[in-house]
VEXDREN-2710 file (C-alpha; in Angstrom, 1 decimal):
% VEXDREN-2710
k/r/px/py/pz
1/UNK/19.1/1.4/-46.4
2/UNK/21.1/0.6/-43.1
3/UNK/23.1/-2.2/-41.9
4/UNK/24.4/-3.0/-37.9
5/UNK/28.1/-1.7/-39.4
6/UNK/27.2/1.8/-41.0
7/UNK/29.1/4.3/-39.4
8/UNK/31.1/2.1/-37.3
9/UNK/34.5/3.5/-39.0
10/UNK/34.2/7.1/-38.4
11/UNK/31.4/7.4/-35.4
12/UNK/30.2/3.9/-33.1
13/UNK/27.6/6.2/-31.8
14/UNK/25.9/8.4/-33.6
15/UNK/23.7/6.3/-34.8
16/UNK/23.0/5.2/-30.4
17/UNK/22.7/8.9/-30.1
18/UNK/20.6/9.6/-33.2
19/UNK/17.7/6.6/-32.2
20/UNK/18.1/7.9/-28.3
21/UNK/17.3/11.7/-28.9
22/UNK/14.0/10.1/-31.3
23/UNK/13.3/8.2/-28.6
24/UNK/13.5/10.5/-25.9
25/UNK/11.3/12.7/-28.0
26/UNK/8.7/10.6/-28.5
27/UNK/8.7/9.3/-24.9
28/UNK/8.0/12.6/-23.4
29/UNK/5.1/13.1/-26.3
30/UNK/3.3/9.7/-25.1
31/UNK/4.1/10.6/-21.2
32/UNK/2.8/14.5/-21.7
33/UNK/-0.3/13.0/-23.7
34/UNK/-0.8/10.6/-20.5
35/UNK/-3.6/12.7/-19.3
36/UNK/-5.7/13.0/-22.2
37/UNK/-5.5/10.1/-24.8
38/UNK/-8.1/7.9/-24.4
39/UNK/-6.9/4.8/-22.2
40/UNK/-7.5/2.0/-24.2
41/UNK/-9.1/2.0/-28.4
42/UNK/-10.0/-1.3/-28.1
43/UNK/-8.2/-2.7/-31.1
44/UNK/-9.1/-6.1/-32.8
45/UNK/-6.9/-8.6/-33.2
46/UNK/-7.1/-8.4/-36.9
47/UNK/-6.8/-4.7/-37.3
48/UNK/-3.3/-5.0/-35.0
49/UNK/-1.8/-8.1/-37.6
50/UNK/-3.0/-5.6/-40.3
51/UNK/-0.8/-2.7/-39.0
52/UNK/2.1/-4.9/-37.7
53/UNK/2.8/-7.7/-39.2
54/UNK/5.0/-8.2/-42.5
55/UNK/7.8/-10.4/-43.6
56/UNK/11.3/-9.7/-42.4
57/UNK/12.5/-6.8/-44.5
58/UNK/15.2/-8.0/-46.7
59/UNK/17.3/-4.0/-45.9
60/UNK/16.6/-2.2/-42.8
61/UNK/16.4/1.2/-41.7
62/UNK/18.0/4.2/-40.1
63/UNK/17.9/3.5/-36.1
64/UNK/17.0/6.8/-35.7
65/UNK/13.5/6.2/-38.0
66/UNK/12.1/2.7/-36.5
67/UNK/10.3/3.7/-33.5
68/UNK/8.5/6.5/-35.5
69/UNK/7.4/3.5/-37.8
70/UNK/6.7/1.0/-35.4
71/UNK/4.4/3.9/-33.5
72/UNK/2.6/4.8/-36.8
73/UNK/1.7/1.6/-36.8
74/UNK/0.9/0.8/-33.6
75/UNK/-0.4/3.4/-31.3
76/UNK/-4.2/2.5/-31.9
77/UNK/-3.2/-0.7/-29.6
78/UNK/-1.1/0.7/-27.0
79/UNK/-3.0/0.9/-23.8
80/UNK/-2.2/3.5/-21.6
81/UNK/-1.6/1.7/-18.7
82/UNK/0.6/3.4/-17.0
83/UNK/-1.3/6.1/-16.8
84/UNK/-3.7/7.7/-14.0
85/UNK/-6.8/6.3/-15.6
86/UNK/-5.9/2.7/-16.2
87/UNK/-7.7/1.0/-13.3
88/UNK/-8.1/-2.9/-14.9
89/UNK/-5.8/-5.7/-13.4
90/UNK/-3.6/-4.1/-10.5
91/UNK/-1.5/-2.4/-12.5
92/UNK/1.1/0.3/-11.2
93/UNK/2.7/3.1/-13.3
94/UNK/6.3/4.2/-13.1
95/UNK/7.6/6.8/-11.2
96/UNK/10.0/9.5/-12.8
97/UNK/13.0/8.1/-10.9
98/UNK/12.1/4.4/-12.1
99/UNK/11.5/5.5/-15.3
100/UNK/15.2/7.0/-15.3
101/UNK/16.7/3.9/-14.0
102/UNK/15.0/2.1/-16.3
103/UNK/15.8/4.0/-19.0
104/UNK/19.3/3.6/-17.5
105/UNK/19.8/-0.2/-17.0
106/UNK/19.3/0.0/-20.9
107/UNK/21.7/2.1/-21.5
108/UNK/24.6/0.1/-19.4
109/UNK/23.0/-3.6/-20.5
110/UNK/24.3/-5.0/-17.4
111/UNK/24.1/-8.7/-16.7
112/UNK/22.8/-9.1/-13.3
113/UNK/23.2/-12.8/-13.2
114/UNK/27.2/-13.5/-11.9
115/UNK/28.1/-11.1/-9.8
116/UNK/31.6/-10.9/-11.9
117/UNK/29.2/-9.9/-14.9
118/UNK/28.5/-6.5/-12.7
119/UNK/29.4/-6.2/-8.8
120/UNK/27.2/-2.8/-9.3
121/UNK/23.9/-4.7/-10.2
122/UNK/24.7/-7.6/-7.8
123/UNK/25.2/-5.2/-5.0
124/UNK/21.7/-2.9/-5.9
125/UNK/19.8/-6.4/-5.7
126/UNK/21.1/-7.2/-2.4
127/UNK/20.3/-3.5/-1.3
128/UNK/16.9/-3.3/-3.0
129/UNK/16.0/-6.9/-1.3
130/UNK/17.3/-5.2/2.4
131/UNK/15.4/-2.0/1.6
132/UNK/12.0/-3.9/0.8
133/UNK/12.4/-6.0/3.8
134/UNK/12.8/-2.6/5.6
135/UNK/9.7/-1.2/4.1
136/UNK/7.7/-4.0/4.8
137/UNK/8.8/-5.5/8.6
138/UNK/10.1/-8.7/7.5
139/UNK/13.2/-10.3/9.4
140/UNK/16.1/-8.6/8.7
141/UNK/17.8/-12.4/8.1
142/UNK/15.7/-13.4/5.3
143/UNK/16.8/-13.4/1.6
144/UNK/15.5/-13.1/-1.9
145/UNK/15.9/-11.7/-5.1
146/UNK/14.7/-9.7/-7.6
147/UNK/12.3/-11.8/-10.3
148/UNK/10.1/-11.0/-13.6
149/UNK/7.0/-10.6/-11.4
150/UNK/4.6/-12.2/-9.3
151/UNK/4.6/-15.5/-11.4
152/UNK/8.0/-15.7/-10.7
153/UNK/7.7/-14.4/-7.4
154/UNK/5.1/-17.1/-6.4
155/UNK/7.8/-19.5/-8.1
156/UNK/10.8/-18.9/-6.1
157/UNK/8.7/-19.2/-2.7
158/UNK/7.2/-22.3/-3.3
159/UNK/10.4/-23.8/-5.2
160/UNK/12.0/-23.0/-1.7
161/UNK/9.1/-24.6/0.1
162/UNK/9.0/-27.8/-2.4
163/UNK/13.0/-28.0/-1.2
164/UNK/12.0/-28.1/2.2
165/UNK/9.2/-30.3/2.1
166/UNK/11.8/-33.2/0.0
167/UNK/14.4/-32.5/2.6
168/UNK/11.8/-33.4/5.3
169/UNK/10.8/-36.4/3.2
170/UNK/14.6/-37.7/3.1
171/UNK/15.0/-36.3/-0.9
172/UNK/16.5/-33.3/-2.4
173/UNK/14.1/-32.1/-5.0
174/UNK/16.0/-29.6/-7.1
175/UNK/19.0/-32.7/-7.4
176/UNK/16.7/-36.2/-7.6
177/UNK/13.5/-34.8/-9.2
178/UNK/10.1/-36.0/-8.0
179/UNK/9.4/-38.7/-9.6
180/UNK/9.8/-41.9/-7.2
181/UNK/9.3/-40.0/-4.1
182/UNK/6.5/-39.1/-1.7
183/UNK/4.4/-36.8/-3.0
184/UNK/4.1/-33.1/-1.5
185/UNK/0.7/-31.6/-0.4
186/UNK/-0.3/-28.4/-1.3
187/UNK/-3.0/-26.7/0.7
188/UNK/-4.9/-23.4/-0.3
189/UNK/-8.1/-21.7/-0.9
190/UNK/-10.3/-21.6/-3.9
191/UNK/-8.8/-17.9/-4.1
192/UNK/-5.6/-19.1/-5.1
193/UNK/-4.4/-17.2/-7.9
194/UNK/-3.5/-18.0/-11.4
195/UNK/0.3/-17.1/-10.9
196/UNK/0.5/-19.4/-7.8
197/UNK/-1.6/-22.6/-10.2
198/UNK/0.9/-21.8/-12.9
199/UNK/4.3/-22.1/-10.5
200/UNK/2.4/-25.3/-9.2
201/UNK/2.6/-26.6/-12.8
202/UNK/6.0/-25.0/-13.8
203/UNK/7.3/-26.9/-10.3
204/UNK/5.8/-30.2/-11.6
205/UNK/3.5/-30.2/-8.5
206/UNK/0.6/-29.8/-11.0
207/UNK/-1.4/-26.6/-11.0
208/UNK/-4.6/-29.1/-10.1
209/UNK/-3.1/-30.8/-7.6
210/UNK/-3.7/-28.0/-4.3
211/UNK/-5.9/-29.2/-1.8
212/UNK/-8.9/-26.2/-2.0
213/UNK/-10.7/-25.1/1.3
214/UNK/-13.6/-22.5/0.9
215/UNK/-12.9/-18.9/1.2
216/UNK/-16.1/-16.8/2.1
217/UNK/-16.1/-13.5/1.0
218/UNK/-12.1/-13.8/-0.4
219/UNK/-10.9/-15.0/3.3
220/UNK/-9.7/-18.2/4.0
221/UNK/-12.2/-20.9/5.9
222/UNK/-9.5/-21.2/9.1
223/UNK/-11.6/-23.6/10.6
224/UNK/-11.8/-25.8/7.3
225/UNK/-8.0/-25.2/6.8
226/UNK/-7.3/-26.8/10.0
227/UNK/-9.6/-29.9/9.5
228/UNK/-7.8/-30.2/5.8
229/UNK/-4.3/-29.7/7.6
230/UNK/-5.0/-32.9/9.8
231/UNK/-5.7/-35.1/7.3
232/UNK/-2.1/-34.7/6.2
233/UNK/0.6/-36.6/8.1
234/UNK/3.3/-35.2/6.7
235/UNK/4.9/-31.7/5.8
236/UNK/2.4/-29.7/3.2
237/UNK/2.9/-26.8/2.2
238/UNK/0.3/-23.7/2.7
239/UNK/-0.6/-20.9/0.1
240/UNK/-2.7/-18.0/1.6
241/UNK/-3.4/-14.4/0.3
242/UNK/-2.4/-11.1/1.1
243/UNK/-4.7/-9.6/-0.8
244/UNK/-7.4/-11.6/-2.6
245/UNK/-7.4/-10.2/-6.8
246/UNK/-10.6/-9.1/-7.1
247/UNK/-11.5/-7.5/-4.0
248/UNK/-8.5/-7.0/-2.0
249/UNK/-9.5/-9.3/1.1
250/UNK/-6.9/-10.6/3.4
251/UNK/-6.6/-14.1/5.0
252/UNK/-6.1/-13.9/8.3
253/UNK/-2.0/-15.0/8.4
254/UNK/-1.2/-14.7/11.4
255/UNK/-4.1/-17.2/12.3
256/UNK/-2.7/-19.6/9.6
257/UNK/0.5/-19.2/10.8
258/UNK/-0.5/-20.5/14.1
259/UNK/-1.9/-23.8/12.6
260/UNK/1.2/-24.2/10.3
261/UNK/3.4/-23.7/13.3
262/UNK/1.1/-26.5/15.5
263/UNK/0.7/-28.7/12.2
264/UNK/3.1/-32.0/13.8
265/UNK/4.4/-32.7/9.9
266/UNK/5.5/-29.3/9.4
267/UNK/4.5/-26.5/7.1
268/UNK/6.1/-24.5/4.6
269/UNK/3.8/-21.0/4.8
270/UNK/3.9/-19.7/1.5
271/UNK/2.2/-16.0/1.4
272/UNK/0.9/-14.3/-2.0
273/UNK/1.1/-10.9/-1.8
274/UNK/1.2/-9.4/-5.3
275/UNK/-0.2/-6.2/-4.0
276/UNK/-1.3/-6.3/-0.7
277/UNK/1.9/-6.8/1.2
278/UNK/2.4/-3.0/0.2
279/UNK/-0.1/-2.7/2.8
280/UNK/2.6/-3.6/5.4
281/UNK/4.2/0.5/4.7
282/UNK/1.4/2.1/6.1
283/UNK/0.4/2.2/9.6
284/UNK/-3.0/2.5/8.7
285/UNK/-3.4/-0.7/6.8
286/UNK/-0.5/-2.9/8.1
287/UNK/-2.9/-4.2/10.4
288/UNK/-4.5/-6.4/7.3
289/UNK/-0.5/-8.0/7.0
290/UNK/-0.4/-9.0/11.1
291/UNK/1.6/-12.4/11.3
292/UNK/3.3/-12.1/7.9
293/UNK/6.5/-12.1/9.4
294/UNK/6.0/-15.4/10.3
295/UNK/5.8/-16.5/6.9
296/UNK/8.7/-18.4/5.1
297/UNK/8.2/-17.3/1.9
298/UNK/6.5/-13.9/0.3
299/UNK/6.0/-13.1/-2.7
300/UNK/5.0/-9.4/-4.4
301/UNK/5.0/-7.3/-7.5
302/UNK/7.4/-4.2/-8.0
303/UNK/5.5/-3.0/-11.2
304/UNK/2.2/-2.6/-9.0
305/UNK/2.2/-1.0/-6.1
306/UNK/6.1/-0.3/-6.3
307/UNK/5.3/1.5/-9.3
308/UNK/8.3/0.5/-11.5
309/UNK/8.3/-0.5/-14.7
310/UNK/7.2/-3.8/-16.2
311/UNK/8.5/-6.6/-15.4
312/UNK/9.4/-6.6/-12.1
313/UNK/9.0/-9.0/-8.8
314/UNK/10.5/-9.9/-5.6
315/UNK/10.7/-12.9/-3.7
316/UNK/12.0/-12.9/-0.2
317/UNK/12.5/-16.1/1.6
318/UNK/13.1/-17.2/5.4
319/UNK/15.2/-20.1/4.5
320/UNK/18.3/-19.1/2.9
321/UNK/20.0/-22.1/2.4
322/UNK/16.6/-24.2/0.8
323/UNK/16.4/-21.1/-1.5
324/UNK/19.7/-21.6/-2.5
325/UNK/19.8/-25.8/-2.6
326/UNK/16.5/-24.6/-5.3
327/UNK/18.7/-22.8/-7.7
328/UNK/22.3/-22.9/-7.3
329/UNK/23.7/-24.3/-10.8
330/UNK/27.6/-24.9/-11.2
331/UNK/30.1/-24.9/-14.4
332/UNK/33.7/-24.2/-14.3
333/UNK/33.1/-20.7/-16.2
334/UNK/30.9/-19.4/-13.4
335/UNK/32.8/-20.1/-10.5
336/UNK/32.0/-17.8/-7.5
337/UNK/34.1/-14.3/-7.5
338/UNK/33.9/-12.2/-4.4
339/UNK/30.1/-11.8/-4.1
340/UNK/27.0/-13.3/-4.1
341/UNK/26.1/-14.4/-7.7
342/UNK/21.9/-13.2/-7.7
343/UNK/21.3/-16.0/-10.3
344/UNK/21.7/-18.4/-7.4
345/UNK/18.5/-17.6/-5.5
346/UNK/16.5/-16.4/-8.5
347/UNK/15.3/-19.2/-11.4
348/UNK/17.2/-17.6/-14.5
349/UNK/20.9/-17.0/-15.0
350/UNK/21.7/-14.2/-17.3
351/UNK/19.1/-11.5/-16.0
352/UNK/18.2/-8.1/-16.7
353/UNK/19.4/-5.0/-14.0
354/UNK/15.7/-4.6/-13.0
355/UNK/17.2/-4.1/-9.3
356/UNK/18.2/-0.4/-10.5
357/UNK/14.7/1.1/-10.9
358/UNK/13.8/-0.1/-8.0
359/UNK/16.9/1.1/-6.4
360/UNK/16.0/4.9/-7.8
361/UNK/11.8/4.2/-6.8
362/UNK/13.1/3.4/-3.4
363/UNK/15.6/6.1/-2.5
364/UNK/13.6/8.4/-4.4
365/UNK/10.4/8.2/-2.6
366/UNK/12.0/6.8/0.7
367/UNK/9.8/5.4/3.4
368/UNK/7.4/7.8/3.7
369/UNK/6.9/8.3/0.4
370/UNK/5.7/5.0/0.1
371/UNK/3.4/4.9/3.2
372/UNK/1.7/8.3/1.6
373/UNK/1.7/6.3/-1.8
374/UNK/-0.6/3.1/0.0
375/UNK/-3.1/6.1/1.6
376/UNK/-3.5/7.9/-1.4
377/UNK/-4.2/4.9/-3.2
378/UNK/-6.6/3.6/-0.6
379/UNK/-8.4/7.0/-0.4
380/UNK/-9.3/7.2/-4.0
381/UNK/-10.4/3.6/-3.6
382/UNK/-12.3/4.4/-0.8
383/UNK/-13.8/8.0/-2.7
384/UNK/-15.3/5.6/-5.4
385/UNK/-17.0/2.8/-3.3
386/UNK/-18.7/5.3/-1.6
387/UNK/-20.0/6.7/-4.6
388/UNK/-20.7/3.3/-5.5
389/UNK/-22.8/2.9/-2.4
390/UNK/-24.6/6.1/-3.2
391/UNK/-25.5/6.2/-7.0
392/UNK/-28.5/4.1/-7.9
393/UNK/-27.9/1.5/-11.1
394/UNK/-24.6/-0.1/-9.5
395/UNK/-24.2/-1.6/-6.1
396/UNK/-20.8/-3.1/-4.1
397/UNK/-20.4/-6.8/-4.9
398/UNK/-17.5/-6.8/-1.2
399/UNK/-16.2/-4.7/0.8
400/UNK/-13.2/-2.5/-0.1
401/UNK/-10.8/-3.0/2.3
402/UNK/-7.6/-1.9/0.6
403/UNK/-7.3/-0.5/-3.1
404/UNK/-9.6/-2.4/-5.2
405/UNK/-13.5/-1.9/-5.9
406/UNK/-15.5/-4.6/-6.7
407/UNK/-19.1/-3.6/-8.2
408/UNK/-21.5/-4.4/-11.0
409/UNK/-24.1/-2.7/-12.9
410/UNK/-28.0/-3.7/-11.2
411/UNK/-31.1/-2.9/-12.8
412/UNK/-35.0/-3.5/-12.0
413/UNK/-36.8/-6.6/-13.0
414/UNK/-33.5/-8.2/-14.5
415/UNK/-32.7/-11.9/-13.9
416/UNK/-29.6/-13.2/-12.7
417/UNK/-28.0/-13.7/-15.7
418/UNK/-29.3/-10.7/-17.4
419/UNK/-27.8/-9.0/-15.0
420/UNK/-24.4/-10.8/-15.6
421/UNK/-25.1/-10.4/-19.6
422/UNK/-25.5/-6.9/-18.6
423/UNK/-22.4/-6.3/-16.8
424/UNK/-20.5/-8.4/-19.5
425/UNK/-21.3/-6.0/-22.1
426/UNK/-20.2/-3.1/-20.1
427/UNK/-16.7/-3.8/-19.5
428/UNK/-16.5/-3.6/-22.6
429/UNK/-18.2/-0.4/-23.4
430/UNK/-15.7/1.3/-20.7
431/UNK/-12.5/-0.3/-22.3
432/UNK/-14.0/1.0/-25.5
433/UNK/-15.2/4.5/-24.2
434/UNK/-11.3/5.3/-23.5
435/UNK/-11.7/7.6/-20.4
436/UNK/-11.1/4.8/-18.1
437/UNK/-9.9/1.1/-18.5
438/UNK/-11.5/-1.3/-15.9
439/UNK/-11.7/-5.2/-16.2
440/UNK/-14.6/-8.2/-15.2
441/UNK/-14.4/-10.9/-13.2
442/UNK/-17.0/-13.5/-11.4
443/UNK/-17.3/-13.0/-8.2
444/UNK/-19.5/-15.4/-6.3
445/UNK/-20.3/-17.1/-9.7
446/UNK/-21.7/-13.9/-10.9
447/UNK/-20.3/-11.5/-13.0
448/UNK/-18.5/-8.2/-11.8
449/UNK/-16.3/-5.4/-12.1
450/UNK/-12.7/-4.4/-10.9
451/UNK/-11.1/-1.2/-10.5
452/UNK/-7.6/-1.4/-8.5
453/UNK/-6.2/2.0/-7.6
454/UNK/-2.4/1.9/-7.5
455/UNK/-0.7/4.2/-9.6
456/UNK/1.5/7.0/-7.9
457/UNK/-0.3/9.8/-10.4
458/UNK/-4.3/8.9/-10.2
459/UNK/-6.1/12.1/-8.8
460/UNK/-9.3/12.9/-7.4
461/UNK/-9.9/14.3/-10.7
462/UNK/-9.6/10.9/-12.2
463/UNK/-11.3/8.8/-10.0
464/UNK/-14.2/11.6/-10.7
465/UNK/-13.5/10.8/-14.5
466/UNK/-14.2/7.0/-13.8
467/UNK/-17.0/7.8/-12.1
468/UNK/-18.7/9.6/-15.4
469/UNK/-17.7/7.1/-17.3
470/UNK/-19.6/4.5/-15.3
471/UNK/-22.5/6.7/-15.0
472/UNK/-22.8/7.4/-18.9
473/UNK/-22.6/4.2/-19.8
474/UNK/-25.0/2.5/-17.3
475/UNK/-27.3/5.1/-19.6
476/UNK/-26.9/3.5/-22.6
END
């Protein structure tokens, strides 16, 4: 048995060091076995409440001995997707140094909320949010802060772009609420994503609410954009795409940027770019991110592209003062000392130090390490649509423009929704095969299948192992 107080009179931390060492241990097992453990088992939902669940123990355990319990239990559902093979969603890995700073913000638990709670953390955010601007071209007088993800991301921008659309209409949205008061237009594409619907709805705007113009082939309709745009009198704000989910197609934002800019309401330029503003560090793709500088509001995922560990976002924000009028908050305990408090551009208040494995990704790798990051990625991306293109039984459903390949399993004499049936079933015979973990979509109302390519360890050799696995089971 074991209790939060054994040991505390002779050694505080043995038992920290004890569990650490264990953990350490079985860390570098799971990252050594990276390369060779299937990616995925597929395990049911049943099978997983078999192995995990139980009522609360009534005593507990040596710290040292839990993880080895809780992996005995578990590892049949743990999905390797941090490693080279896992090629569903747009998942990144984590790079040794974010891995260490991760391990690291643990370790000194730092608030990164006030900046009295830790001046350290407070000042890496502000660093970390300079650095990506850096990285990625934007105005060096823009802020933002460091969020949970893209969700949150997405969140912040358009929270900042609700502000300025109610200031416009003569109300302060964060102080009166929305009820009573002109309602604000949203205006996107039927690519929107899920994130951006969701912080609709979390922002009481209502995740049904967004005006939805055709987007052929993953790009924005400009022409129907503009005809929507002047049906709206007042200030709206616009959501476009830096990187369309399913097969990495770009609006053209600079074009959109023009018609917010002539728009005689005014418009908030809202730009999702989960993964695709990564594109902006490489001189070979930035081209695909022209006008996003012209933006007020981006928003991106660290734990893709950036490759640090989950979860991690960033927002970054023209309008400084609208971002802050969205989430300043005030109590006599948390009056302002020195520094800028992060919490005050960001939706929560106590916060985890996420800004230090980014910190260590960034200075690690540096600028250029990034840029070579984006072409590798790209390159494998492009080495498997053109085998793709050339291998009969499976056929490009879009171009591949950036890092993600679109396809779907064709056969002879099949109807269309054979086909889809048939593509269906093998997703999930390649999440179940374990060499390589890809996911399905629908694209033009049909089904397909994704594979993104963004982790800082994929190899030829892997993208060659995705391509067996494809080619076995379109056998079976």
């Amino acid at each position: 048995m074991a209790t939060l107080a054994r040991g505390v009179e002779t050694d505080p931390f043995a038992a920290t060091t004890a569990a650490l060492d264990r953990a350490f241990d079985l860390s570098r097992d799971y990252l050594l076995s990276l390369g060779d453990r299937p990616v995925s088992r597929a395990a049911s939902a049943e099978a997983m409440a078999t192995a995990i669940d139980e009522p609360l123990p009534e005593e507990g355990v040596e710290a040292a001995a839990v993880l080895d319990e809780w992996l005995a239990r578990a590892d049949a559902g743990i999905v390797a997707s941090g490693g080279p093979r896992f090629f569903g969603f747009v998942n990144g890995g984590a790079t040794p140094a974010a891995l260490a700073g991760d391990w690291f913000a643990s370790a000194i638990d730092q608030n990164a909320g006030p900046w009295l709670s830790s001046p350290a953390a407070a000042q890496t955010e502000l660093t970390v949010v300079r650095w990506l601007k850096e990285l990625f071209g934007l105005p060096e007088s823009w802020a933002g802060g460091l969020t949970t993800g893209a969700t949150m991301a997405n969140f912040v921008g358009l929270a900042t772009g609700r502000q300025w659309v109610g200031n416009r209409l003569g109300f302060d949205p964060a102080a009166d609420g929305l009820g009573g008061h002109p309602p604000i237009p949203v205006v996107s594409s039927t690519e929107i994503h899920a994130s951006a619907r969701k912080a609709l709805s979390m922002l009481g705007l209502g995740r049904a609410s967004a005006r939805i113009v055709p987007a052929p082939g993953g790009t924005i309709d400009l022409a129907e954009l503009e005809r929507e745009l002047t049906r709206i009198d007042g200030p709206v704000i616009v959501v476009a795409n830096a990187g369309e989910v399913d097969t990495g197609a770009f609006d053209h934002i600079a074009t959109v940027a023009d018609l917010c800019a002539t728009h005689l309401g005014g418009a908030w330029l809202h730009v999702d770019g989960a993964f695709g503003l990564f594109a902006a560090a490489s001189p070979r793709y930035a081209h695909l991110t022209r006008g996003i500088e012209r933006a007020d509001s981006v928003a991106a995922d660290a734990h893709k592209w950036l490759n640090v560990p989950y979860d991690c976002g960033f927002a970054l924000v023209r309008d400084a003062e609208a971002l802050r009028a969205a989430f300043t908050a005030t109590g006599a305990y948390i009056a302002p000392a020195g520094g800028r408090d992060p919490f005050t551009h960001v939706p929560e208040m106590s916060r985890r130090f996420r800004a230090l494995p980014a910190w260590c990704a960034l200075k690690a790798a540096g600028r250029r390490g990034y840029r070579e990051l984006v072409e590798r990625c790209c390159a494998n991306a492009a080495l498997f649509a053109t085998w793709i293109e050339s291998t009969p039984g499976v056929e490009l459903v879009a171009p591949a423009p950036l890092n993600i390949v679109c396809f779907r399993y064709v056969a002879p004499n099949l109807s269309d929704d054979e086909t889809d049936e048939l593509n269906r079933a093998a997703v999930t015979a390649l999440q179940a095969d374990g060499r390589a973990f890809v996911t399905g979509t629908i694209w033009n109302g049909r089904a397909a299948i994704r594979a993104a390519f963004d982790n800082w360890a994929t190899t030829e050799r892997d993208v060659a192992i995705l391509e067996a696995a494809v080619s076995d089971i379109g056998r079976l």
